[in-house]
N, C-alpha and C positions, 0 to 999 in steps of 0.2 A: 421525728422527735428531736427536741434538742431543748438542753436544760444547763445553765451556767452550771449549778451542782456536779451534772455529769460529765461535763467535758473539759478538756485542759488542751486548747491549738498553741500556747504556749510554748510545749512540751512534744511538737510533731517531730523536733531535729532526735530528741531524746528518745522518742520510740525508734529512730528508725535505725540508732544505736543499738538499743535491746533487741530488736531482731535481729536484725542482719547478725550482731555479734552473737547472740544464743544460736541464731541459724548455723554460725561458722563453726559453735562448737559440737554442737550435734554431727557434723562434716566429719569432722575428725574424730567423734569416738564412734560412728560410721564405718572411716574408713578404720580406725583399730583393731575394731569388733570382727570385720570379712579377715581379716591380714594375720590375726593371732585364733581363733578360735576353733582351727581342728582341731590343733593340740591340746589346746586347753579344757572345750568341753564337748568337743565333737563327738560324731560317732563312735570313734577311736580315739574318743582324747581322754585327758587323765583324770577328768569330773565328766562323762560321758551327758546329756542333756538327756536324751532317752532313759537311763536310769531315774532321773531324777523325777521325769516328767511318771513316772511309774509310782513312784512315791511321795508325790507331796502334789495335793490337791488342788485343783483353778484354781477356788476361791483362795487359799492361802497364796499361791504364786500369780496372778492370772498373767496367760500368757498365749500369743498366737501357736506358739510350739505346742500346747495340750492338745491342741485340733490335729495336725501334723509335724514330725519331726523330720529334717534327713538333711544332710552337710549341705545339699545341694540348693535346697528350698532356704535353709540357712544362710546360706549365700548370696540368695536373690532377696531374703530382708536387709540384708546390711547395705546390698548396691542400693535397693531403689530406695531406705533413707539417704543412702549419701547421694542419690540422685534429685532426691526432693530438697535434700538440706540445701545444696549448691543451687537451685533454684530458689529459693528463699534469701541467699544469700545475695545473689543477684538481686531481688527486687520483684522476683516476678509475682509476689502476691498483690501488691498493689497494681499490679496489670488488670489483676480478675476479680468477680464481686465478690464483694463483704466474705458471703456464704462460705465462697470457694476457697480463699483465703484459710476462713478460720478452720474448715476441710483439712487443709492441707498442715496445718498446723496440729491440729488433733492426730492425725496419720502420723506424722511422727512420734509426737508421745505414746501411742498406742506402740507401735514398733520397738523404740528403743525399751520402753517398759516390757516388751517382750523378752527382748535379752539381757538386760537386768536381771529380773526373775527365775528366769533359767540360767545365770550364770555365776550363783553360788557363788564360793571364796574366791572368785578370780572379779565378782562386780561386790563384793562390801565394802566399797568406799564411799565415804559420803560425799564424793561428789558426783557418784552417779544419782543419787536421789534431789541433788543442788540442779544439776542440768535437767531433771525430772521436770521438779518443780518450778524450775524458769522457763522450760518450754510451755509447762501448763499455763502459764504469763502470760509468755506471749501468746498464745491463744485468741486472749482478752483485750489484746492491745486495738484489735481491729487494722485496718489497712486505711489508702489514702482516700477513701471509701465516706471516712468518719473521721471526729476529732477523737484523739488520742482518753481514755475512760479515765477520770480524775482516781475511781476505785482500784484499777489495776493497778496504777501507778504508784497509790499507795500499798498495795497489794505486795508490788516488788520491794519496797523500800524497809517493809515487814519483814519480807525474807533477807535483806539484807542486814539487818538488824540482829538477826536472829544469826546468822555465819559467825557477826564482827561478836557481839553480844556473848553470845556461847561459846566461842575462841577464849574469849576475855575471862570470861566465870572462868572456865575448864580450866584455866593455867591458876588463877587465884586459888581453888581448890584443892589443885595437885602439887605437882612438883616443888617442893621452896626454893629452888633456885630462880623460879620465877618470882615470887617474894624478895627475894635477897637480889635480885637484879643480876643472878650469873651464869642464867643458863646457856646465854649466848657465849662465852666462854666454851660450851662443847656442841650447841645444835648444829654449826654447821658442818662440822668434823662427824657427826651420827645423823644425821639426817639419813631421811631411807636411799637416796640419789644424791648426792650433791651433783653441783654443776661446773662449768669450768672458770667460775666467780667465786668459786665457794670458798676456796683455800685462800684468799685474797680476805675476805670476811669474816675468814677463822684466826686470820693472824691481825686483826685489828687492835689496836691498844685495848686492853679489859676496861678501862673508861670509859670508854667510846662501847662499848659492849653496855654500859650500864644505861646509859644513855638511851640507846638503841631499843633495851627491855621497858624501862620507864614510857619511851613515849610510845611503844608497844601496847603496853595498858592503857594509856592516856587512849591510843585511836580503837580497841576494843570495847573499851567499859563506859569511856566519858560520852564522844564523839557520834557513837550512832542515836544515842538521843536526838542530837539534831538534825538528822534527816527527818525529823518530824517538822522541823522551827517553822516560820513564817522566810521567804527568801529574803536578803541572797544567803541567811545561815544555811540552808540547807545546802545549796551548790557548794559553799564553804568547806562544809562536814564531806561532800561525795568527794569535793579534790583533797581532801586529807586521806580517806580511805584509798581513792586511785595510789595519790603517792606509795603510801604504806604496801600496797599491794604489790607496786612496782617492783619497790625493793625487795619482797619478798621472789617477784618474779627472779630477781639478777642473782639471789645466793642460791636456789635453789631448783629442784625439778617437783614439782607438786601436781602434774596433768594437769587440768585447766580449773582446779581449784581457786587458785589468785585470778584468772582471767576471765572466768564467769565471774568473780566476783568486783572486777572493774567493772564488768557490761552493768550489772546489775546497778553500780552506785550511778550510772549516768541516770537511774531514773527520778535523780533530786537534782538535778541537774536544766534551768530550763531556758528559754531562749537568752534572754536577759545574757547570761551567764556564758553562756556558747558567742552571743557578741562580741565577748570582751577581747575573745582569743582567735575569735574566726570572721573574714570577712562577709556576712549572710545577709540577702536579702527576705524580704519582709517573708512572713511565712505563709505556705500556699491556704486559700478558704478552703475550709473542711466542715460539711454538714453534719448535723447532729446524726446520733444512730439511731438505727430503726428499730422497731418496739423488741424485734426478736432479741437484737444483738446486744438492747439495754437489759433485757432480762437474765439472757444469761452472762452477763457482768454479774450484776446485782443478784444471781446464784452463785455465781464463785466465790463472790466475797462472803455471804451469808457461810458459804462451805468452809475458806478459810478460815472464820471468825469462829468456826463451832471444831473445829478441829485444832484450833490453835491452845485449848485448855493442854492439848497433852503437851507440848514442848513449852508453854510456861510453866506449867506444873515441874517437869523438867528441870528447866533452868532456875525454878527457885527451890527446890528439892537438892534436900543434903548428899544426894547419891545420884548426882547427875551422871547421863551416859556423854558422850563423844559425840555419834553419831548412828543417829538411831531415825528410823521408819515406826510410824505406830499406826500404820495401815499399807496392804499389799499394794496401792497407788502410790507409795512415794511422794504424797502429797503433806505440805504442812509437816514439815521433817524438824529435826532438833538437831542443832550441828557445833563442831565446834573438833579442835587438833593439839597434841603434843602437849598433854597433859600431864605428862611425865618424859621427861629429857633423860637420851641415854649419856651417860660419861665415856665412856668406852665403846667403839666400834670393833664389831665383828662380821665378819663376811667367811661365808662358804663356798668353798673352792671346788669344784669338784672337774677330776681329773682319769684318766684314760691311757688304757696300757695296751700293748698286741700281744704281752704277751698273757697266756692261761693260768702260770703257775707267780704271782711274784716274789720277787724276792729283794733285801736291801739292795742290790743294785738295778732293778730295775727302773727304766726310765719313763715317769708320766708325762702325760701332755695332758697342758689345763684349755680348760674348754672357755671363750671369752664370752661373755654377754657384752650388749648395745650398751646396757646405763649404766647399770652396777661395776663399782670398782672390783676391779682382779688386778689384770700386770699393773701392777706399782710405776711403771715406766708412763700408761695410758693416760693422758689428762684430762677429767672429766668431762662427760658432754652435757651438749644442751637438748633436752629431747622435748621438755613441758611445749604446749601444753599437750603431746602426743605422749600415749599413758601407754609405757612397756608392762603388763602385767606380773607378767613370769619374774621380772626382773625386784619388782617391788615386793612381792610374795618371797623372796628368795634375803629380803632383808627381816623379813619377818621370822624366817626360818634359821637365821642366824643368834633371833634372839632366845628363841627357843622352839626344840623340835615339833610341839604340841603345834605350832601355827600349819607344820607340814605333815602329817602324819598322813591325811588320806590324797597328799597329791606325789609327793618327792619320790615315794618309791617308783610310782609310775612312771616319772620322769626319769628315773636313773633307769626305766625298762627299755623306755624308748630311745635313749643314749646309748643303750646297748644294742638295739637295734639298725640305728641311724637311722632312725624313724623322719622323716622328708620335713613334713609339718613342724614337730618340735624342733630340728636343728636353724628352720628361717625364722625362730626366734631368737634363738642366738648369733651373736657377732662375729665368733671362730668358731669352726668346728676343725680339729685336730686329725679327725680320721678321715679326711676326704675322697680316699678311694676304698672304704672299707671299714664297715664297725669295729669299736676295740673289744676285746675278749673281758676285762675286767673295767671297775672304773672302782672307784673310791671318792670320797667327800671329806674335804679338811675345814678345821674351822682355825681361821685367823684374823688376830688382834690389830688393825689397820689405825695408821695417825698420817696427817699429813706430813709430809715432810717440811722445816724450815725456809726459808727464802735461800738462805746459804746451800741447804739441801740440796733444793729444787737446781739451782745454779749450777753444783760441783755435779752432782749424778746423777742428775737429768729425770731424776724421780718425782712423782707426786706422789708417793705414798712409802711409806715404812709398813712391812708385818713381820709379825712376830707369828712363831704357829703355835697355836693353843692346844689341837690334838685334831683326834679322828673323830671327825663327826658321822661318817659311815665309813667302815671298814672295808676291805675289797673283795667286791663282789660280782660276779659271774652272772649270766642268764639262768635260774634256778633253784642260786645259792640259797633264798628268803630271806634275807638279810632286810633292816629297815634301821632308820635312823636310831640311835639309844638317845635315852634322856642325859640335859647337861645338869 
């Protein structure tokens, strides 16, 4: 079969962008998923999977774990996606036919949808359901097999539309300092992670901050219209998005939210265009697809086209969500961030005694996480696009206890413990020959500190303590966070 309609060999550098780089990120939240998930939803972890898989039915979750659960079987999902991912990322599907290809591609989505679904408040971000949905993409892109499906392509450029789009609304909607052009003035000082740019970006002239928000809206609201255009606007519109994305990479840690969403704008992107900046010769013949592999394009798209009423409904509805699934497939999602900017940063501390009984002079010791700021001295990391959970959950719980209520206690059980799994999520552990008998949770008011700051006392960070956000408690005690 082969039909100018359906094909674009224009566009073969462009796919092999959107895989290999969707492939790379599927790698990494792979390896995240094996490396964090005792603790978090394991057998013994603090949202157990077992439990859940007890209570909440395939059809609402569906998931490989409803057939079998156990840490171990858990285990060997997350290698052999990060075994197939890193095969993909290589190239090896254009080794093998069409069929095997889009196989292997499905295998993944089916996988990682797996743990998604059974991973609760530890997988509600939308960019698990973004990597979903781009893996289901690439799917459809086919291999070196076939010419790149003109459908898909636009398929992707939908979804991308829809990230820049619903970012764009979601801030017009919400916060006025995104109106008034000042939110950037505190996001990067309360972002959930900054990074080790961030304080560099925080103390920018407030002009240059205004500037920054303005053409913020310009590349969310104006700009993804034209990855529709006729080219070269569209390649035009994808390096405007890349850039924007960039910068968003360098202030902050966002898991691979900005960097799926670079893969994604290469698919307006087409040879033409990759000329200007790369030495390439002509592109390889690629034959039309076979009747199988044109059909199911032309099912997806049918799929996407009849699923997409609920995220336009969405995004033109006065009560839009953030990011939101409006089917257990993660397919055809409605997305969009930071609809509301916090002014003030707070982080919780939580810290560790030997002794049983304390008292005002007893000595803590704070426990360190990888991302999240604590010692004032640490200067932030770069962790994106590799997503610390615990760490980002633990910003949420600073804003209020409601976001922690059914995981924190458990965590402060297994800190009493010296529970194996939960401590190799953190960066310190304080008690290394030996659990502490009490621990407690402080909440504190954190600012970056000035350039002069930084310079005289070697600090990246000021706090102030605001109080006890868990009092101190024992193995026993029942104690749980109180409301702020």
């Amino acid at each position: 079969m082969h039909a100018d309609w359906f094909d674009a060999p224009g566009y073969w550098l462009a796919r092999e962008v959107l895989q290999r780089g969707v492939a790379a990120i599927y790698l990494i939240a792979f390896v995240g998923a094996a490396r964090q998930f005792r603790a978090l939803i394991g057998e013994q972890g603090m949202l157990p999977v077992p439990r859940f898989v007890a209570q909440v039915a395939f059809r609402v979750a569906p998931s490989v774990f409803h057939l079998h659960y156990s840490d171990r079987f858990f285990t060997a999902v997350c290698w052999s996606g990060a075994a197939l991912a890193a095969a993909l990322v290589a190239g090896v599907d254009d080794l093998v036919p069409l069929w095997a290809a889009t196989s292997a591609w499905l295998a993944l989505w089916v996988l990682y949808l797996s743990i998604v679904n059974v991973g609760q408040r530890w997988y509600g971000f939308g960019w698990e359901s973004l990597l979903l949905e781009a893996g289901f993409l690439a799917m459809l892109l086919g291999n070196d097999d076939t010419a790149p499906p003109v459908l898909t392509l636009w398929l992707a450029r939908w979804l991308l539309f829809r990230v820049e789009f619903g970012a764009g609304l979601i801030k017009m909607r919400g916060d006025p300092c995104w109106r008034d052009l000042s939110c950037l003035d505190y996001h990067h000082e309360t972002q959930p992670m900054p990074g080790p740019l961030s304080s560099f970006f925080h103390h920018l002239p407030k002009p240059l901050h205004r500037v920054e928000v303005a053409g913020n809206h310009v590349a969310q609201l104006v700009v993804p219209f034209a990855l529709f255009a006729p080219q070269p606007v569209a390649s035009v519109a994808a390096g405007i998005v890349i850039v924007t994305q960039v910068w968003l990479v360098l202030s902050g840690n966002f898991a691979w939210l900005n960097w799926l969403t670079i893969i994604l704008a290469f698919s307006a992107v087409d040879q033409t265009a990759f000329a200007r900046v790369l030495p390439l010769s002509a592109p390889p013949a690629q034959p039309g697809p076979p009747l199988w592999f044109a059909v199911l394009v032309i099912a997806g798209t049918v799929l996407t086209v009849s699923l997409s009423y609920w995220p336009v409904r969405n995004m033109l509805g006065r009560r839009q969500r953030m990011n939101a699934s409006f089917n257990p497939f993660h397919l055809v999602n409605t997305y969009g961030a930071f609809g509301t900017i916090g002014r003030v940063r707070y982080e919780v501390v939580i810290e560790g005694t030997d002794e049983s009984e304390p008292t005002e002079a007893t000595v803590w010791k704070e426990y360190g996480f990888k991302g999240k700021p604590g010692d004032p001295r640490r200067m932030p990391r770069q962790w994106a696009p590799y997503h610390l959970r615990l760490d980002w959950m633990m910003w949420f719980a600073a804003l209020s206890p409601a976001y922690a209520r059914d995981w924190f206690r458990p965590l402060v059980v297994r800190l009493l413990r010296n529970d194996a799994a939960t401590l190799r999520l953190l960066g310190h552990n304080p008690f290394p020959h030996g659990p502490p008998r009490c621990i407690r949770a402080r909440l504190y008011e954190y600012r970056f500190t000035t350039w002069r700051e930084l310079r005289e006392e070697r600090c990246w960070w000021h706090r102030t303590l605001v109080g006890d956000y868990l009092p101190a408690v024992a193995l026993g005690s029942g104690e749980s966070p109180p409301a702020r």
